[in-house]
C-alpha positions as CSV (number, residue, x, y, z in Angstrom):
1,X,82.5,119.7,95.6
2,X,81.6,116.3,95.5
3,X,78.6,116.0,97.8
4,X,76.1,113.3,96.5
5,X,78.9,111.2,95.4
6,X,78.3,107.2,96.2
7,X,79.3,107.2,99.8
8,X,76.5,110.6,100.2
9,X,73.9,108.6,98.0
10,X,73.1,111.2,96.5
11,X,70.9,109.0,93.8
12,X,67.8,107.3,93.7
13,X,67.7,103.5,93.7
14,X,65.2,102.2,91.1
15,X,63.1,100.5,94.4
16,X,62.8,104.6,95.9
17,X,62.0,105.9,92.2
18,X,59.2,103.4,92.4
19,X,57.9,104.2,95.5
20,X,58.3,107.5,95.3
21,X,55.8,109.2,97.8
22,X,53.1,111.8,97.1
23,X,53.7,114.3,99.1
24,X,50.5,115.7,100.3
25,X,49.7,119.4,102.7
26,X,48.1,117.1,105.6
27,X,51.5,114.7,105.4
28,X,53.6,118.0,106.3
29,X,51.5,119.4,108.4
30,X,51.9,116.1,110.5
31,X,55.4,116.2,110.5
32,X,55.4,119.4,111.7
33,X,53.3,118.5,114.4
34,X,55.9,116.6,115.8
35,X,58.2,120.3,115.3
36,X,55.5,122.6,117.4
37,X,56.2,121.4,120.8
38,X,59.8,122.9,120.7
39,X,58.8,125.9,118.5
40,X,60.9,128.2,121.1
41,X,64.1,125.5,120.4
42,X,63.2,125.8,116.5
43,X,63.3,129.2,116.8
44,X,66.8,129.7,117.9
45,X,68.0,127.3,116.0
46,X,67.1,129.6,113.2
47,X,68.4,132.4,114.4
48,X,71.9,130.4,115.2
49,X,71.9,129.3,111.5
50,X,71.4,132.5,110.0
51,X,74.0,133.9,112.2
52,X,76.4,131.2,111.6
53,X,75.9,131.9,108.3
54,X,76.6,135.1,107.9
55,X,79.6,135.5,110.2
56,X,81.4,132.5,108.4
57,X,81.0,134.8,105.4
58,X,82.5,137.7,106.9
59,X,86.4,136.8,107.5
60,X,86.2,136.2,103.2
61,X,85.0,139.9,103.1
62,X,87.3,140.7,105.7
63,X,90.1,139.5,103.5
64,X,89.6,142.2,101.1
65,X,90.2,144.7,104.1
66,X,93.3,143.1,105.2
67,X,94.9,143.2,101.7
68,X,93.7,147.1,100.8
69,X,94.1,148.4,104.3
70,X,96.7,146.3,105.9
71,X,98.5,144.5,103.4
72,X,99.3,147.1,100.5
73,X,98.6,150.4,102.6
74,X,101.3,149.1,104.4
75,X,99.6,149.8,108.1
76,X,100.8,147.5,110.6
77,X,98.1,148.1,113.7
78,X,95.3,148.2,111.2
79,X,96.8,144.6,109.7
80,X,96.5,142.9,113.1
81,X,93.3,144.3,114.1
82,X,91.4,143.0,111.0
83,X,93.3,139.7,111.5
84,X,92.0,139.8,115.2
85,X,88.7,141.0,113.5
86,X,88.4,137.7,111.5
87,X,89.5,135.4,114.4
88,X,87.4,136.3,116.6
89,X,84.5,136.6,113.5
90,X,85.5,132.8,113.2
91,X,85.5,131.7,117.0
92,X,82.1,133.6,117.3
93,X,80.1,131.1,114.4
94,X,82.3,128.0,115.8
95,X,80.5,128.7,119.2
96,X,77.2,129.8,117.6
97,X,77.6,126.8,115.5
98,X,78.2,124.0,118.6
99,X,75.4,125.8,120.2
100,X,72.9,124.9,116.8
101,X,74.4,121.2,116.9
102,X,73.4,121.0,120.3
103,X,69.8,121.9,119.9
104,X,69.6,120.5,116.4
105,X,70.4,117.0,118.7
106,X,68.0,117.8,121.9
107,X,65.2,118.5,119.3
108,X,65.7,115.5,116.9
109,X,66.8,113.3,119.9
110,X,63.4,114.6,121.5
111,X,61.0,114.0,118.5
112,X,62.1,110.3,118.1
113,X,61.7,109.7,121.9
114,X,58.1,110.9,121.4
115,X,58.1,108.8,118.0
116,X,59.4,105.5,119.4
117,X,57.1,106.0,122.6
118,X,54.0,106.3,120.2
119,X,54.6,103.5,118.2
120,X,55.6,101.2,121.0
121,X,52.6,102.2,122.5
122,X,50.6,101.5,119.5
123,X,52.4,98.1,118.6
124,X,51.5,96.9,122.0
125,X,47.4,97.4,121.4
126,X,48.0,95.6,118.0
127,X,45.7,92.5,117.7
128,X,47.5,88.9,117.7
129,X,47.0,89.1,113.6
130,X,49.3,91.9,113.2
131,X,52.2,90.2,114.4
132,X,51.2,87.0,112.9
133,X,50.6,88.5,109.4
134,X,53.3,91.2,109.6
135,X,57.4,90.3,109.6
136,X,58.5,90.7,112.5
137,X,62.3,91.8,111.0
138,X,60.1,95.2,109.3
139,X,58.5,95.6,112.7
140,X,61.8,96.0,114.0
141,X,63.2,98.6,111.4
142,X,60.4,100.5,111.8
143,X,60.8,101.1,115.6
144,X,64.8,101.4,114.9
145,X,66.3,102.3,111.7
146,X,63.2,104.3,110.5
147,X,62.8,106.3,113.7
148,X,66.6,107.1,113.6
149,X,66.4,108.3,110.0
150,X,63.9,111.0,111.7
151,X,66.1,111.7,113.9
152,X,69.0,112.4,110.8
153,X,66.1,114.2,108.9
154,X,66.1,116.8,111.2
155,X,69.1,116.9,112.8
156,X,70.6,117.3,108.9
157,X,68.6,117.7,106.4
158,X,65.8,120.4,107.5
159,X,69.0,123.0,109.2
160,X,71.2,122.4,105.8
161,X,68.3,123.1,103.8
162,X,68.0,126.4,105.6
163,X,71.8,127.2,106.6
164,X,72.6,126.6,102.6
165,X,70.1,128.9,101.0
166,X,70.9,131.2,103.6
167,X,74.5,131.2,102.9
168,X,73.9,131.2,99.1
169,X,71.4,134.4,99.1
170,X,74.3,136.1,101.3
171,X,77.4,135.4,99.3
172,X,75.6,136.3,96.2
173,X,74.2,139.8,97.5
174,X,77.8,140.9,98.7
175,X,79.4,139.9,95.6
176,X,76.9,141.4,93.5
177,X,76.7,144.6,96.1
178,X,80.5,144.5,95.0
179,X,80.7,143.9,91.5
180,X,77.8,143.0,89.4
181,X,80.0,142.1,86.5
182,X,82.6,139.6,88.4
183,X,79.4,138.1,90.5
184,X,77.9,137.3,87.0
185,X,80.4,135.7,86.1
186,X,81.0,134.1,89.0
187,X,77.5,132.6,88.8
188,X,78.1,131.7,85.2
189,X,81.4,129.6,86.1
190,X,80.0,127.4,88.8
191,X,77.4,124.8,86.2
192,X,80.3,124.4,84.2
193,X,81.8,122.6,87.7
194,X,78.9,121.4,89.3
195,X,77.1,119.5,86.9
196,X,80.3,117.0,85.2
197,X,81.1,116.5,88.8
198,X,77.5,114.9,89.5
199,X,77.2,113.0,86.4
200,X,80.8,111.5,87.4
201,X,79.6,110.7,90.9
202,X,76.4,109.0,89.4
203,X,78.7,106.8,87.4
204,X,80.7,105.8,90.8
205,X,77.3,105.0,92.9
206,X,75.9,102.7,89.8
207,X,79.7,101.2,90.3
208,X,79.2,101.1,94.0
209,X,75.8,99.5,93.8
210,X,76.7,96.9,91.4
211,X,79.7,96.0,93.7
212,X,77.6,96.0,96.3
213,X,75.0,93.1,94.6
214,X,78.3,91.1,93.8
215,X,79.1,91.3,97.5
216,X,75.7,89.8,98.1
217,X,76.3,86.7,96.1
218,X,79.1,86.1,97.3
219,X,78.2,86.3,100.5
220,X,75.7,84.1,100.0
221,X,77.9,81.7,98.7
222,X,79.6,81.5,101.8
223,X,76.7,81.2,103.8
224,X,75.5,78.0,102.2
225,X,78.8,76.0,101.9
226,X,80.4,77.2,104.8
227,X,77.6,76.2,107.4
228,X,77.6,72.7,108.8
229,X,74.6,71.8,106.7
230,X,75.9,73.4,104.1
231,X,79.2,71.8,103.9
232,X,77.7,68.2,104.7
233,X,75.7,68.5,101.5
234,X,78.9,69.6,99.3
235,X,80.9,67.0,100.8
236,X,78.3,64.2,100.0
237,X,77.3,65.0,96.2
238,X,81.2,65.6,95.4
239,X,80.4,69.5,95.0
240,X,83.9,70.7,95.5
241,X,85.5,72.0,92.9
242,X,81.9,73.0,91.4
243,X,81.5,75.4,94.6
244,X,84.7,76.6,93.9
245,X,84.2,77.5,91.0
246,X,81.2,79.5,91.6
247,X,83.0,81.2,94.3
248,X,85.8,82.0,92.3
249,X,83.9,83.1,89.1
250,X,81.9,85.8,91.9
251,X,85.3,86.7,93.3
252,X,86.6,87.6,90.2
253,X,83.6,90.1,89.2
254,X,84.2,91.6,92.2
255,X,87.6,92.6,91.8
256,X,86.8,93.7,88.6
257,X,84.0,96.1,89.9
258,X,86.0,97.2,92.3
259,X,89.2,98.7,90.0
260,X,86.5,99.9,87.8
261,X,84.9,101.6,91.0
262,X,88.3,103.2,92.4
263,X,89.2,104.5,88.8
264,X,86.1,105.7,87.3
265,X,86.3,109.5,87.4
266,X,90.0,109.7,88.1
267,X,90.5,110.9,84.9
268,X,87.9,113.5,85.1
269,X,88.7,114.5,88.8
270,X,92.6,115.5,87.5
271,X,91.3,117.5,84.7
272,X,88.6,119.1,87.3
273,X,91.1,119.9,89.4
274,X,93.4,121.2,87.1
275,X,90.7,122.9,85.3
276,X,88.7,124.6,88.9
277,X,91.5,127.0,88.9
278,X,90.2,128.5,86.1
279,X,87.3,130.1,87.4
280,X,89.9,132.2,90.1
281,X,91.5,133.2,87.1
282,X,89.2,134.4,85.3
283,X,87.8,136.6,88.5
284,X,91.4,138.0,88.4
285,X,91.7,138.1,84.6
286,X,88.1,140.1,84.1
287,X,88.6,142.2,87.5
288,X,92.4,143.2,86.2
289,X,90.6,144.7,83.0
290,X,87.9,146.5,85.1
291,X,90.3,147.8,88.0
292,X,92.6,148.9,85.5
293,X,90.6,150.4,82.2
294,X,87.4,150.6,83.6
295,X,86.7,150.9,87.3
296,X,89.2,153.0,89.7
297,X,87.7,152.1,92.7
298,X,87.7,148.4,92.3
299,X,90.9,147.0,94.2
300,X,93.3,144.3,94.6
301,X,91.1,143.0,97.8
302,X,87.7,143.7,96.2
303,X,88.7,140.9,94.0
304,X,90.5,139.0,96.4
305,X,86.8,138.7,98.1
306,X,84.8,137.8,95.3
307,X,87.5,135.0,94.4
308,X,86.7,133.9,98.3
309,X,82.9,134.2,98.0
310,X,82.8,132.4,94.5
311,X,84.7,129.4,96.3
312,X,82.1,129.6,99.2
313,X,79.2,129.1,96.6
314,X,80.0,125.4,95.6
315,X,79.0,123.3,98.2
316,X,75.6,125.5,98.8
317,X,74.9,124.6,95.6
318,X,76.0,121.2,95.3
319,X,74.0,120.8,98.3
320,X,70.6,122.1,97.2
321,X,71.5,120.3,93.6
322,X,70.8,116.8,96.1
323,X,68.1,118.5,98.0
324,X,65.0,116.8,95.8
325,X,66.8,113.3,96.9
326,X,66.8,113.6,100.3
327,X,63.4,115.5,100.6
328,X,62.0,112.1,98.7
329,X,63.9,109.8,101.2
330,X,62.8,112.1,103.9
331,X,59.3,112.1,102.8
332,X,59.2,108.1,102.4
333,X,60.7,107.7,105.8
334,X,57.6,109.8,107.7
335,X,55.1,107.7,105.2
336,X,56.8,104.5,106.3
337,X,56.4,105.3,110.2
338,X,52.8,106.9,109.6
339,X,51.8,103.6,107.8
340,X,52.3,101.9,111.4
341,X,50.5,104.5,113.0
342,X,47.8,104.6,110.9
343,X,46.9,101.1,111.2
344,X,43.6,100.3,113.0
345,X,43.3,99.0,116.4
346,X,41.6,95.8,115.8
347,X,41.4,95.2,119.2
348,X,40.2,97.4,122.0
349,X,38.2,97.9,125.1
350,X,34.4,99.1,124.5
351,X,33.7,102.5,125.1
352,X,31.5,100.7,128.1
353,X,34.2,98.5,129.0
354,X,33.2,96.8,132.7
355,X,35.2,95.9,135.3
356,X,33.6,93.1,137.9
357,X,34.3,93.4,141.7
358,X,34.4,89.2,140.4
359,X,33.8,86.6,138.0
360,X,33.4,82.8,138.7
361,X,35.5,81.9,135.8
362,X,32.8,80.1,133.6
363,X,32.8,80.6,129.8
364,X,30.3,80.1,127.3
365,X,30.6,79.7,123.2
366,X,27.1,81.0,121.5
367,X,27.3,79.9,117.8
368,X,30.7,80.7,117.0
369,X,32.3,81.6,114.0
370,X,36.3,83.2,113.0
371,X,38.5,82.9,110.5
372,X,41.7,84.5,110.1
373,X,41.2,85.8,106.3
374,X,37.8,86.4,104.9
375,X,38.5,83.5,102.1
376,X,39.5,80.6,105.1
377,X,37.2,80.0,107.9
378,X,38.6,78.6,111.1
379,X,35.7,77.8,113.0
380,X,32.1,76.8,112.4
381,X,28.9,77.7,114.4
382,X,31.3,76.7,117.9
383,X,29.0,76.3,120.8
384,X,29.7,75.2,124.6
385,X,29.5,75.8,128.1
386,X,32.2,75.5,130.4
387,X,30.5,76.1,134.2
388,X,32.6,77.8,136.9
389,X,35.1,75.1,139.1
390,X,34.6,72.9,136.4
391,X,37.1,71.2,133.6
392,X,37.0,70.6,130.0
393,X,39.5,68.7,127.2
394,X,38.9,69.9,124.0
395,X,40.7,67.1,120.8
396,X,41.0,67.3,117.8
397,X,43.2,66.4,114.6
398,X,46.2,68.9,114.2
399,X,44.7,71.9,112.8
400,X,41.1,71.5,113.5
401,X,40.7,74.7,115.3
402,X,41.3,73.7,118.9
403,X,44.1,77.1,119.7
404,X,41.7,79.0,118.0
405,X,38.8,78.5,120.5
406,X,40.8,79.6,123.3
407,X,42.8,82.2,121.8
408,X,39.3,83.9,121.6
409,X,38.7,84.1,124.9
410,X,41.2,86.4,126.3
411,X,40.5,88.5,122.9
412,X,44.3,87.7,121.2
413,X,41.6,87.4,118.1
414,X,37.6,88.5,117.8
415,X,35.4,86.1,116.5
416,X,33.2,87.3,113.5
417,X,29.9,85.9,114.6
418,X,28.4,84.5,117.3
419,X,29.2,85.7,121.3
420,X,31.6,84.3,123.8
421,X,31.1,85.3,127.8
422,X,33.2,84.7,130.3
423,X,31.2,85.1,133.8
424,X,27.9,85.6,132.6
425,X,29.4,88.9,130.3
426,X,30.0,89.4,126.9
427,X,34.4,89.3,126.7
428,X,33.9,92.1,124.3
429,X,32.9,94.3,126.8
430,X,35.1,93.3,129.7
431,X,37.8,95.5,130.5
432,X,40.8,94.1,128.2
433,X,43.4,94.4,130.9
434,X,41.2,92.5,133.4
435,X,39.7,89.9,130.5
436,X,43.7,88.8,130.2
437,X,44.7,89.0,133.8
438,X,42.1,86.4,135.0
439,X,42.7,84.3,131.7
440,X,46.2,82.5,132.6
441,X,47.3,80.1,129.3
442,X,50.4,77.6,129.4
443,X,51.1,77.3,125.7
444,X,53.6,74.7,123.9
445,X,55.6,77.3,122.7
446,X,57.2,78.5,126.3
447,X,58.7,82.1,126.2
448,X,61.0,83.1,128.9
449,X,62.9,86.3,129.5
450,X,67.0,86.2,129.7
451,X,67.0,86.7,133.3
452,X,66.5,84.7,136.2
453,X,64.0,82.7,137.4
454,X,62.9,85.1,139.9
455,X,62.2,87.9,137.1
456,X,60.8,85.8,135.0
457,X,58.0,84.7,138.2
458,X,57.8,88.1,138.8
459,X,56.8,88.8,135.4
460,X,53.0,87.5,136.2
461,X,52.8,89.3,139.7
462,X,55.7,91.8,140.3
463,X,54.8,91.9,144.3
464,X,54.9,88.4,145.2
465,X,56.7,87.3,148.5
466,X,59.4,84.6,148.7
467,X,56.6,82.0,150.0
468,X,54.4,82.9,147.0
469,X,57.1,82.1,144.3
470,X,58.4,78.9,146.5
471,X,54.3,77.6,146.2
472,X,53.8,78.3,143.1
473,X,57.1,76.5,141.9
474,X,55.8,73.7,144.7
475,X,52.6,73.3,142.5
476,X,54.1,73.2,139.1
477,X,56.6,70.3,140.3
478,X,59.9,72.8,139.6
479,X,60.8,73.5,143.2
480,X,63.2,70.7,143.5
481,X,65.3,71.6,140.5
482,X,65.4,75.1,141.8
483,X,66.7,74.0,144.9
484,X,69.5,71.8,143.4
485,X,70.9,74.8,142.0
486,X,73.7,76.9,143.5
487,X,72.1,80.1,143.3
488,X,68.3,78.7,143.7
489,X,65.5,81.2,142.3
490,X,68.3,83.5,140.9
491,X,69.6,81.2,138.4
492,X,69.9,82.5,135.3
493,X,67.8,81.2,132.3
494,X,69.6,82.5,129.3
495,X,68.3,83.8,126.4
496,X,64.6,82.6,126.0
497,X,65.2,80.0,128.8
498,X,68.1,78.0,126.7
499,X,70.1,77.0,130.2
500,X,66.6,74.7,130.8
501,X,65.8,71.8,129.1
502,X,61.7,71.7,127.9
503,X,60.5,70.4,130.7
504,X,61.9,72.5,133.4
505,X,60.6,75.5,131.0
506,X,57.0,74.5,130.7
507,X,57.1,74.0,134.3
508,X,58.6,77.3,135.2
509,X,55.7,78.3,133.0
510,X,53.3,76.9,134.7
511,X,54.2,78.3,138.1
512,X,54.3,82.0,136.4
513,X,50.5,81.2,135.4
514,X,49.6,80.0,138.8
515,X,50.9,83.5,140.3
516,X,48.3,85.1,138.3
517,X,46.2,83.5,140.5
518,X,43.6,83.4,137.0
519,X,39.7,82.8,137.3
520,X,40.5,80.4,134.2
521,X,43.2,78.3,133.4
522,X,44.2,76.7,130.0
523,X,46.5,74.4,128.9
524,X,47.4,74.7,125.5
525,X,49.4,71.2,124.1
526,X,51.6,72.0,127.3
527,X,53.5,68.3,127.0
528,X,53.5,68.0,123.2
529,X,56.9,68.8,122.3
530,X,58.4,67.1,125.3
531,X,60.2,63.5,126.2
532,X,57.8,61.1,128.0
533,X,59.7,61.4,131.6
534,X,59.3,65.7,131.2
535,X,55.6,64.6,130.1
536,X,55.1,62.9,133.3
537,X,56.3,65.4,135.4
538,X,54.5,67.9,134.2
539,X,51.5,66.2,133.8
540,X,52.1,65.4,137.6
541,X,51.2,68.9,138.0
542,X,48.3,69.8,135.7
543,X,46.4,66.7,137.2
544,X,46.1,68.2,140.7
545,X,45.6,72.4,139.9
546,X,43.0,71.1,137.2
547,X,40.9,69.7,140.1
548,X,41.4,73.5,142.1
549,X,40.2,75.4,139.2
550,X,38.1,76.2,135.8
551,X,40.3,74.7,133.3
552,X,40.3,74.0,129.7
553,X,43.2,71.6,128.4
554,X,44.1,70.6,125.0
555,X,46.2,67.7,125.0
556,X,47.3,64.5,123.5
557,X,47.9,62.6,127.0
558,X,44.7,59.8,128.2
559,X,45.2,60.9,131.6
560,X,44.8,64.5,131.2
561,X,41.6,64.3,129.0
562,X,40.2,61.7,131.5
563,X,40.4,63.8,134.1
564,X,38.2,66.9,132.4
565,X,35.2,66.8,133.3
566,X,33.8,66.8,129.9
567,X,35.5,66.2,126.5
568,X,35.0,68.1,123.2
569,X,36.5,66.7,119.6
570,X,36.7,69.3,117.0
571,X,37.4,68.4,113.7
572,X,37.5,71.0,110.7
573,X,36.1,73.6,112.8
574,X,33.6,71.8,114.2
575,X,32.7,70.5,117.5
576,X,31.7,66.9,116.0
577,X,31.5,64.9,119.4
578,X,31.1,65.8,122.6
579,X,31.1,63.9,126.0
580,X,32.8,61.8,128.2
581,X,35.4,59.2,127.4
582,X,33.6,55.8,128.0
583,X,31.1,56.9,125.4
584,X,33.1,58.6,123.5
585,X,34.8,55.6,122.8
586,X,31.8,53.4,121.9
587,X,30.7,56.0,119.2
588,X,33.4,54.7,116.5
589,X,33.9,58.3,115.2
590,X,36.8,60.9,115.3
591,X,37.4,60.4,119.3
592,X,37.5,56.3,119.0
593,X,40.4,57.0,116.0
594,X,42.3,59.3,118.0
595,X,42.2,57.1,120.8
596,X,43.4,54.5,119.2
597,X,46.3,55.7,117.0
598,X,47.1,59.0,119.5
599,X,46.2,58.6,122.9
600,X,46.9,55.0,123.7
601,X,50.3,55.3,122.3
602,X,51.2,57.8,124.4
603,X,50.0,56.5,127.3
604,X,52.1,53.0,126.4
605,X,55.4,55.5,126.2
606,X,54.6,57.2,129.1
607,X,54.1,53.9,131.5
608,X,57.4,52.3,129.6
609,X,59.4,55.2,130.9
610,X,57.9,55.3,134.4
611,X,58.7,51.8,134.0
């Protein structure tokens, strides 16, 4: 009887009270567009439910039969035929009902396949923004969590929506096709059950939920002094006994919530059940009057089967009692995952996206502006040209802008003013998958796959031969540490390339670029996070594939910059300086004080550890 009780939530949070969503015509309409491609499926489901239904209601009519024409007419056969009768009734909306489950599961498992592929799909032609704005733990739930709740939705909710009020309507017309008096009362007897058992199951969940918050400070307790940081800080103000304290203090309100939690409604449960028998009896009571004074042809198993039919009425309408709580839960869920769908594609080939048969790699900035909210600008009235085979280094304080610039090019971002071309054509009408495969970008923040170091080569060109990966890892000054190990290019990396120090990552990085075999190559702050000796090796091999290629770098190391062909300093957004480094030098501006308190010193480390 108790459905909606605290483990069921059957009750609103204040949080889904106060986003409670407006359910609109065009919102269900698109949910049940996700229903009509299995309209056949849907169809027999509703047929198994109504005939599940109704043939789990027959053995309690049957009952009647078995005590009139079996049981008190004394007829043996008859007695086990009816019994027969009501097994088989019973084995018949088992199989019906196993049959529902199953399509109930192929339909929901269905939708959320087509859900999850949609929305992957659509994450994947979000702009770089999105995930930079957007937390990536709610991206998560709603691919997961959110999609499986549709999958419950369905699979649940909609088919006991529809098996309970079918149920209900058919108990309710055989016991009032029986007895209009004793269904009455029937109908009359069930509030005075239904609705003291929800108010004591609200009391339990508000029990449950505060338990629940006092589990989350104490777990938070433990997270903070139990962690090595955590307990080195205790330790060294003398926080002890003070943490203790605290601890025990939580501890304590927890026990407390929880007796208050296992007894509430204990009381009221023994009356209840005590007190449910009373609506049997008075079935009996009020049928005994009418069989006997009033109503020959009402017998013993008449109201033996309204007694059964009355007990089959509680949990339909328990059920549909909850029904407004899931439907809002249901309803937030689709809003949720329609939120993500809804959201624009900020990014995205021109209706006249082009293709070249080739490009010779040379880029050009045209009065460039972006910023990343309307209320901060990034970058100022950017202008440059980098010609094809050529090189340029592009410094700059931290946070002047330098990413920015080439995170435009392959269109992670799209300026707001201004035009940027890459080969002589606007990048905004390029073809988006060929813009980024002949863009390759070493970045500082190296991302591998847990894998080997095969699949992750393999990543940038899926058909490369043997010799291919060996010459690429040649290039990027990794082959020798591949060949020291045991199992060579099938080593495995570990999760997000943890089994390789920095160096050995950002040069298995660089060899996955070079695959790409890209018209345009740029090296984003590849060395800055790295010791001097992984500096040098790397830098090793940017210095020659530089020389092969078009190639912007952004670096912090002399010889790198020195060996671009042209140097740009950006400051605030600005291109302040531009030129090469002997001049540079003599200007006494933003270049000369980088040089002197950035570049030099890392050129000093770098010699004293080749040294």
């Amino acid at each position: 009887m108790m459905r909606g009780g605290p483990m069921g939530r059957g009750y609103l949070t204040e949080e889904e009270k106060a986003n409670r969503p407006k359910v609109t015509g065009p919102l269900l309409k698109r949910i049940f567009a996700y229903l009509l491609p299995y309209w056949k499926q849907m169809i027999l489901i509703l047929a198994a439910i109504a005939c599940s239904a109704l043939l789990n209601l027959y053995p309690s009519i049957l009952t009647g039969r078995i005590i009139d024409e079996g049981l008190i007419a004394r007829n043996m056969g008859r007695l086990i035929r009816l019994i027969l009768l009501s097994l088989a009734v019973t084995l018949g909306a088992n199989l019906i009902g196993v049959g529902q489950n199953y399509l109930n599961t192929w339909i929901a498992q269905h939708i959320t396949f087509d859900m999850r592929n949609k929305m992957y799909a659509h994450l994947q032609r979000m702009s770089q923004r999105f995930f930079t704005s957007n937390n990536q733990g709610d991206i998560i739930t709603r691919m997961t969590s959110d999609i499986d709740g549709v999958q419950r939705v369905i699979s649940s909710t909609f088919t006991s929506i529809l098996s309970n009020v079918i149920t209900l309507t058919a108990a309710l017309a055989t016991m009032y096709s029986r007895n209009w008096v004793l269904a009455t009362l029937g109908v009359l007897i069930i509030p005075l059950f239904i609705i003291p058992t929800r108010r004591a199951g609200k009391t339990r969940w508000d029990l449950t939920r505060e338990s629940q918050e006092c589990n989350d400070e104490i777990n938070g307790i433990l997270n903070e002094t139990l962690s090595v940081s955590g307990q080195s800080l205790v330790k060294l103000f003398g926080k002890e006994e003070y943490e203790y304290q605290r601890y025990k203090a939580a501890n304590s309100r927890m026990i407390k919530l929880n007796i208050r939690e296992s007894l509430a409604g204990r009381w009221f449960f023994m009356i209840m059940g005590t007190f449910s028998s009373i609506g049997p009896m008075l079935l009996y009571l009020v049928g005994g009057i009418l069989m006997m004074q009033y109503n020959q042809a009402l017998t013993v198993g008449d109201i033996t089967v309204m007694v059964a039919l009355l007990s089959r009425l509680y949990g339909p309408v328990n059920s549909l009692l909850n029904i407004q709580v899931e439907w809002i839960r249901s309803m937030a869920m689709f809003t949720r995952i329609f939120d993500y769908f809804d959201l624009p594609v900020e990014i995205d080939n021109a209706p006249d996206a082009v293709t070249p048969a080739r490009t010779d790699g040379s880029v050009v900035f045209s009065h460039v502006d972006f910023s990343y909210e309307p209320e901060r600008q990034i970058l100022f009235d950017v202008s440059f040209e980098l010609k094809a085979g050529k090189s340029v280094a592009i410094v700059g304080p931290s946070g002047s802008g330098k990413s920015t610039i080439i995170n435009l090019i392959p269109r992670l971002y799209d300026s707001q003013a201004g035009q940027i071309t890459f080969g002589n054509v606007d990048v905004k009408k390029l073809d988006l998958g060929f813009l980024r495969k002949i863009v390759g970008i070493v970045s500082q923040e190296t991302y591998l796959f847990n894998g080997t170091i095969r699949d992750n080569l393999l990543y940038a060109k899926p058909d490369a031969t043997e010799e291919e990966l060996i010459a690429a890892c040649k290039k990027a000054n990794i082959y020798d540490f591949i060949e020291k190990q045991e199992t060579g290019l099938d080593t495995m990396v570990g999760n997000r390339g943890l089994k390789l120090s920095g160096g050995e990552k950002q040069r298995l990085s660089i060899a996955r670029v070079l695959l790409k075999n890209p018209a345009l190559l740029i090296f984003d702050e590849a060395t800055s996070a790295l010791d001097s000796i992984s500096e040098a090796k790397i830098q090793d091999a940017i210095e020659p594939i530089i020389q092969e290629r078009t190639s912007i770098l952004i670096a912090h190391r002399l010889s790198t910059i020195l060996a671009a062909d042209e140097i740009l300093v950006v400051k605030d957004g600005r291109i302040v300086e531009r030129g090469v480094h002997a001049d540079l030098v003599k200007l006494g501006g933003v270049y000369t004080e980088l040089y002197e308190t950035q570049f030099k010193k890392a050129l000093e480390a770098v010699e004293t550890a080749a040294g």
